[in-house]
N, C-alpha and C positions, 0 to 999 in steps of 0.2 A: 841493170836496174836492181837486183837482188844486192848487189856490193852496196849500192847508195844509201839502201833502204836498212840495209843493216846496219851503218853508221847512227842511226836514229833507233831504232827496234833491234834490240840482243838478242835475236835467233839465229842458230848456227846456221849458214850460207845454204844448207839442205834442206831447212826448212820456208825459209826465204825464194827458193826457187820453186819448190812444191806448192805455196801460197799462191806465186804467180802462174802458175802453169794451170790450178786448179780454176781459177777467175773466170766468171761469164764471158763466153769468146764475143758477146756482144758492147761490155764496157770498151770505153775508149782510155786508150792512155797518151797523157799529152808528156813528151821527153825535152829535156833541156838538154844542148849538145852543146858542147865548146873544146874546140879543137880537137875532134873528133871523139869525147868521151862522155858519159850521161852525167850532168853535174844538178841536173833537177829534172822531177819526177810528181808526177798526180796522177788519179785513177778515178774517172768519171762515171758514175753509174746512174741509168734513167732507170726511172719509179715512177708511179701512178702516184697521189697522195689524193687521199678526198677528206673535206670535213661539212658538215651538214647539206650533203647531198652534191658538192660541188668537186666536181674529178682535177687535177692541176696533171701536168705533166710535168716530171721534176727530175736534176741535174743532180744525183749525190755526188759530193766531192771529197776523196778520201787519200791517203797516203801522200799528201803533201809533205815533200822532203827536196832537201838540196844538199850537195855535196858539202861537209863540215867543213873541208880546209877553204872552202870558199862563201862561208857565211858570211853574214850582214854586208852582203856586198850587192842587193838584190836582185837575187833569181829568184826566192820565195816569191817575189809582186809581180816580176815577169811571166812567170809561171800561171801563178794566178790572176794575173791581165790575160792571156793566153783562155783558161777555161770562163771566165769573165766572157770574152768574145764568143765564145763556143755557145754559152748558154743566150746570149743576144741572139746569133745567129742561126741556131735551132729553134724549134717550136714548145721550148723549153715556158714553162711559167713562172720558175723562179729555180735558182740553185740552192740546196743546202749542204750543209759541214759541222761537223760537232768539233769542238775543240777545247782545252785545258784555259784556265783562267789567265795561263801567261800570254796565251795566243791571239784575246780577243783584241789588244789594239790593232796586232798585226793586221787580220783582216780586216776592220775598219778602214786602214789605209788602204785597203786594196779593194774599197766600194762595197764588203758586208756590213750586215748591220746584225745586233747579237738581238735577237726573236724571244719572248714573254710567251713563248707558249710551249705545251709540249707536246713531241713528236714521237708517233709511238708506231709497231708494225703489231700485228699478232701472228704471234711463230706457228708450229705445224700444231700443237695441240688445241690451240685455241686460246691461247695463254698472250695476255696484254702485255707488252714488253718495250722497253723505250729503244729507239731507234739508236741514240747515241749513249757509247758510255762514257763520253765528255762531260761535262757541267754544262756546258753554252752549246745551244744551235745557234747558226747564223745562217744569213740568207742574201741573196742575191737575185736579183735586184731590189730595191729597198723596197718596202709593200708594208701598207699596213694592213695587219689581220686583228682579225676582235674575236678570233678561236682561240679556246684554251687548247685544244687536242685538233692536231690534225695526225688521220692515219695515214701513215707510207705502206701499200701495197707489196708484199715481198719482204726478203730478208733487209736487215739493213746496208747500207755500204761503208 
């Protein structure tokens, strides 16, 4: 996992393993195998999220990567068909992802849709802070919300 992820993020393979050894032993990670090697990879992490008194239980989806020599060939959708079902099949309310402006088609195809609001945690001082440092949330399954600010309980994912 640590070799996959570094194709995508330029941290030396020691810090890459350090990242994942330190992770919530509770997030789940879903592995893409083909012929016996990890060629895609994502890191799901449950969160509270409340906004005007109403608690969700929520899926963050992060470190979605696939192996580069085998890009646009889709594992990214397989992958994320994969945590897609996860979040159906938990008592999940909805999944979230922050992602770069090249990325929102992608998960459009793959059943998100990019959210008009903002998602925010507060860190240990008390201090308001946005969950993502992407441009775009998206979310899963589609839902209309009429909140500008919903808070995610906890660090971000």
């Amino acid at each position: 996992i640590a070799q996959l992820k570094q194709q995508w993020w330029h941290y030396p393979l020691t810090e890459q393993i350090r990242y994942l050894k330190n992770l919530p032993c509770e997030d789940q990670h879903i592995l893409g195998i083909c012929e016996g090697r990890a060629v895609s990879y994502l890191r799901l992490t449950e969160r509270i999220a409340k906004s005007k008194g109403t608690r969700y239980q929520v899926a963050g989806i992060s470190t979605v990567c696939s192996d580069k020599s085998l890009h646009k060939r889709g594992l990214g959708q397989e992958i994320m068909a994969k945590a897609s079902q996860v979040i159906r099949d938990k008592p999940y309310d909805f999944g979230l992802l922050g992602c770069d402006d090249s990325l929102v088609e992608f998960y459009k195809k793959c059943g998100w849709q990019k959210m008009d609001c903002d998602f925010f945690c507060i860190d240990k001082t008390g201090k308001k802070r946005p969950v993502f440092r992407e441009k775009n949330c998206m979310m899963y399954p589609e839902k209309i919300f009429y909140e500008r600010e919903i808070e995610v309980i906890g660090d971000s994912f």
